[in-house]
N, C-alpha and C positions, 0 to 999 in steps of 0.2 A: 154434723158437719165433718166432710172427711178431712185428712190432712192436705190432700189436693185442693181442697173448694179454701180451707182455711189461707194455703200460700197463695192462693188468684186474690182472695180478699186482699189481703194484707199489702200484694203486689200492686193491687188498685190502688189503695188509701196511699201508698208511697210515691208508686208513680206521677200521683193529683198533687202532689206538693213543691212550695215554689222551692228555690235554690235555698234561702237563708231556713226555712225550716226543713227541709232536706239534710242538709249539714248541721242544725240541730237534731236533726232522730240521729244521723249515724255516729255523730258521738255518744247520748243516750245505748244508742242500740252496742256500740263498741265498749263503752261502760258495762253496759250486760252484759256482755259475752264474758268479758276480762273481769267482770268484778272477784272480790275477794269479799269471803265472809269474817276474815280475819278483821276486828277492828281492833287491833290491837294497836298500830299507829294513833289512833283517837285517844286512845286512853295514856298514851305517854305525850300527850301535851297539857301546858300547862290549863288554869282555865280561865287564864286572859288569851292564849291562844285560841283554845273553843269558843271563846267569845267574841274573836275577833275573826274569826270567820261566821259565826253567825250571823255576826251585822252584815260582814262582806255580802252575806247571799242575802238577806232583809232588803240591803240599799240595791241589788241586783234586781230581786225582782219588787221591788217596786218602781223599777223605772230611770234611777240613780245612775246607773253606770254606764260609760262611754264605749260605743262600739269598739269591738276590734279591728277595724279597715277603719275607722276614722284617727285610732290612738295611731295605726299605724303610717296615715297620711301625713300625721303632723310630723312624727319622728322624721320621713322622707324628705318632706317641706324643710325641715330645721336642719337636717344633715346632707342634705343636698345642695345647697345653699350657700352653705357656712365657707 
């Protein structure tokens, strides 16, 4: 596969995608680009911190966690209001 036939692909599988997982790749894809191989942050926390981000992504993706347009509807709703 040339590098041409590889970026039609890829621009395919992208382009076929709705809005909410669209804006999930390009954070992913923006993550990639910018990652650091440095885990050095990782290792200066504590490890009820690592572990409390662990859960965090455990309760994420099992289904647990509240959208962000809906956290953010309520914030609007209660400060709009007030």
């Amino acid at each position: 596969m040339t590098v041409s036939d590889l970026k039609l692909k890829i621009f395919r599988q992208i382009d076929s995608l709705e809005k909410n997982r669209l804006e999930e790749f390009y954070g992913v894809l923006v993550n990639f680009i910018n990652e650091k191989r440095d885990v050095g942050d990782w290792e200066k926390l504590t490890e009820e911190q690592k572990q409390g981000i662990t859960d965090a992504i455990e309760e994420i993706d099992s289904g647990k966690g509240i959208p962000h347009e809906e956290v953010m509807a309520n914030i609007r709703k209660k400060y709009t209001n007030a």
